[in-house]
KOLLOGU-455665 format. One line per 2 residues: number of its first residue (from 1); their letters; for each residue x negated, y negated, z of C-alpha. Coordinates in steps of 0.25 Angstrom, whole numbers, padded with zeros to 4 digits. Each point is the difference from the previous one (the first is absolute). Example, Ala and Ser with C-alpha at 12.3 -4.5 7.8 and 13.67 -1.06 7.14 Angstrom:
2
1 = AS = -0049:0018:0031; -0006:-0014:-0002
This chain:
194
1 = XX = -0732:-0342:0374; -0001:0009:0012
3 = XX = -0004:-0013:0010; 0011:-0008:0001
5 = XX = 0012:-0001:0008; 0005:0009:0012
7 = XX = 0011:0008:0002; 0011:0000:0011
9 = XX = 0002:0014:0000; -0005:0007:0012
11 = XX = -0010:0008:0003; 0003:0016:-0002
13 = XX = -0006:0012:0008; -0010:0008:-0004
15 = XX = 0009:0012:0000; 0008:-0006:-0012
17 = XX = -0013:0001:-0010; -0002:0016:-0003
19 = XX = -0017:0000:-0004; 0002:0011:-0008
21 = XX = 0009:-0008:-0008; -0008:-0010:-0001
23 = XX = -0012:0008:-0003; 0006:0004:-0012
25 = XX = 0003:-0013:-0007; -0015:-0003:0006
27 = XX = -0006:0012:-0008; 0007:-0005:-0011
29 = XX = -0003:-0012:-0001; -0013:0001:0002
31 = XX = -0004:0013:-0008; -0009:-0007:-0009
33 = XX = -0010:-0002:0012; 0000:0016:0002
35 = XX = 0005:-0001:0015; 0011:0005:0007
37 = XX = 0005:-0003:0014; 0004:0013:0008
39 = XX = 0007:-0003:0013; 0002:0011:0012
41 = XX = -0015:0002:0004; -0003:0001:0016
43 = XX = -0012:-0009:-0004; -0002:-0010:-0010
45 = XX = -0010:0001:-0013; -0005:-0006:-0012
47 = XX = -0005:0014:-0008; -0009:-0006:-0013
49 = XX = 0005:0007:-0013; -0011:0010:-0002
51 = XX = 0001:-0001:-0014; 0004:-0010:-0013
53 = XX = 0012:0006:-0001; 0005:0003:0014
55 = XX = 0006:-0010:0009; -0004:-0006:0013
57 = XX = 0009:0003:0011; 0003:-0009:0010
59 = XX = 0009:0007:0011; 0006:-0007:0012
61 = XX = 0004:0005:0013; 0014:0009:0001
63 = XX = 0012:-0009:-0005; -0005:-0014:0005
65 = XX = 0003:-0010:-0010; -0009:-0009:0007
67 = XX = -0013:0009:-0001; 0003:0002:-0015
69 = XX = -0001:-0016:0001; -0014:-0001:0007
71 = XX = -0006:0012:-0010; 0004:-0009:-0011
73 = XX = -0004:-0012:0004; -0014:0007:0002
75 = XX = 0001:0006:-0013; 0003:-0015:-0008
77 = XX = -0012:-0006:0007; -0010:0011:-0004
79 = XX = -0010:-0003:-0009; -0003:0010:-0013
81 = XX = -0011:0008:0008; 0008:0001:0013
83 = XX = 0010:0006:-0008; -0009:0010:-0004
85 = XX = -0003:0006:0014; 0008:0007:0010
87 = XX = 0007:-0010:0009; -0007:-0011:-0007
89 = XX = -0012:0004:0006; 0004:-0007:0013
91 = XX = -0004:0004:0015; 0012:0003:0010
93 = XX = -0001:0000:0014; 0011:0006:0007
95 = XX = 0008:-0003:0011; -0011:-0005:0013
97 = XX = -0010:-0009:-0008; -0007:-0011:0008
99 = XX = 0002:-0013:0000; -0010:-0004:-0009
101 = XX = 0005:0010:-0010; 0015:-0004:0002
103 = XX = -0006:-0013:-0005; -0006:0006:-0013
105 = XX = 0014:0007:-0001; 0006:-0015:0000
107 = XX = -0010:-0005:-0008; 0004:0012:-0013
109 = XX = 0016:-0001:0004; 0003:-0014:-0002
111 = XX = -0001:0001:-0017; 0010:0013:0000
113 = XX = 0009:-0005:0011; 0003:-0012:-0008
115 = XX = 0003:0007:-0009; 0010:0011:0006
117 = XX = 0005:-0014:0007; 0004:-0004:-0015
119 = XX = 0005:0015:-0005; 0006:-0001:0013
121 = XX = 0008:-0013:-0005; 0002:0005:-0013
123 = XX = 0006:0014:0006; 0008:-0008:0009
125 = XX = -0003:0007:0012; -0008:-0007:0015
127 = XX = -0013:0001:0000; -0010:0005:0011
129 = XX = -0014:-0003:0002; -0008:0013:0002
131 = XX = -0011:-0001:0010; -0003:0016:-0002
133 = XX = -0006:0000:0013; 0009:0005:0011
135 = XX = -0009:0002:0012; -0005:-0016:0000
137 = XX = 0003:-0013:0007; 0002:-0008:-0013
139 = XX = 0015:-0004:0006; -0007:-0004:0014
141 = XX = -0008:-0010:-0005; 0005:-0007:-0012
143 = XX = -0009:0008:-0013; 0016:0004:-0006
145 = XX = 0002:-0014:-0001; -0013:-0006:-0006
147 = XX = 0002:0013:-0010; 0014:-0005:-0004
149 = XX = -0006:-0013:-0001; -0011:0006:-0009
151 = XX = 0010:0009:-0008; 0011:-0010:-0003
153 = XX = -0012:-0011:-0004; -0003:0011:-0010
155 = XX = 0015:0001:-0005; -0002:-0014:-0001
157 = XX = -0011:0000:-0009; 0006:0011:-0008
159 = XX = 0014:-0009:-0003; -0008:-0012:-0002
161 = XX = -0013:0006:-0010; 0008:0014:-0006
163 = XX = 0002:0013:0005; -0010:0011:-0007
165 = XX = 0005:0004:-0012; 0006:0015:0004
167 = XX = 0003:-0007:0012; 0010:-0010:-0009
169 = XX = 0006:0011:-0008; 0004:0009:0013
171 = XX = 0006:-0013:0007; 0007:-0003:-0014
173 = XX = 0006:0017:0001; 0002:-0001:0016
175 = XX = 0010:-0014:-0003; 0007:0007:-0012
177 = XX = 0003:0013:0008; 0003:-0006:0012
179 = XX = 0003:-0016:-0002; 0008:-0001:-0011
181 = XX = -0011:-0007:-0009; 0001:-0010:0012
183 = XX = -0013:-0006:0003; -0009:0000:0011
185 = XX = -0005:-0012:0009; -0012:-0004:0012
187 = XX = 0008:0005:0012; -0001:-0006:0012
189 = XX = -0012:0004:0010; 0009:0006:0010
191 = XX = 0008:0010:-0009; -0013:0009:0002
193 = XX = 0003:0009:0010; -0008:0004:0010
């Protein structure tokens, strides 16, 4: 059972976990769902297999253990037909969006950022909320915390009804990998950093 009772050990740093390690016990594990995960990109990108027999490709950015996370947690909540297009199909909005697509941005983010919350767990490693946004006043007036608020309520939700299936099976590989088959459990609100 992957939900039961913590562990004492502390925290490790990010720098302890190589992503191209893990990448290749990930591409192995999952090679029946013709994807592989390609770290060391400037950008991040979901690259639909073009074929039946060629792989999807999910890169994450340069050697960030957490960006592999996120793409992931992306990847195990898209649906059949997302799969099949090009960064699921989704809009990005770079760095600058307004506030009322900053919203739209929390809005999408809270389901994969439960999810990296939970990889996160399983990898032993802190996890940081990603607002994407640099250039907005999400820190001056309180929208960080009503997002953790969202995002931990979804982690919630996850623990208490099931994670996604592929969801379940790379939480399952993080904790053998990286916790010794030691399960993971509902952390705390405040262990999100900020």
């Amino acid at each position: 059972m992957l939900f039961e009772q913590p562990i004492s050990k502390q925290i490790n740093s990010e720098q302890e976990h190589c992503v191209y390690e893990f990448a290749k016990h990930f591409n192995q594990y999952f090679a029946e769902c013709n994807i592989q995960l390609i770290p060391g990109a400037d950008e991040p990108f979901y690259r639909a297999a073009r074929s039946a027999s060629e792989f999807a490709i999910i890169y994450s950015t340069y050697d960030y253990f957490s960006s592999a996370l996120h793409e992931l947690a992306h990847w195990c909540i898209a649906g059949e037909q997302r799969r099949q297009r090009d960064d699921y199909g989704y809009w990005y909005e770079p760095d600058g969006r307004s506030a009322e697509l900053q919203q739209l941005f929390y809005q999408v983010e809270q389901k994969p950022q439960a999810l990296e919350w939970a990889f996160s767990l399983a990898a032993d490693l802190p996890f940081r909320l990603s607002l994407d946004n640099f250039n907005n006043t999400a820190l001056q007036n309180g929208e960080v915390e009503c997002f953790r608020d969202a995002v931990f309520s979804q982690l919630k939700h996850y623990f208490n009804a099931g994670f996604p299936y592929r969801a379940q099976r790379l939480i399952a590989l993080l904790c053998r990998l990286y916790r010794n088959q030691q399960p993971i459990q509902l952390p705390q609100k405040s262990r999100c950093l900020l």
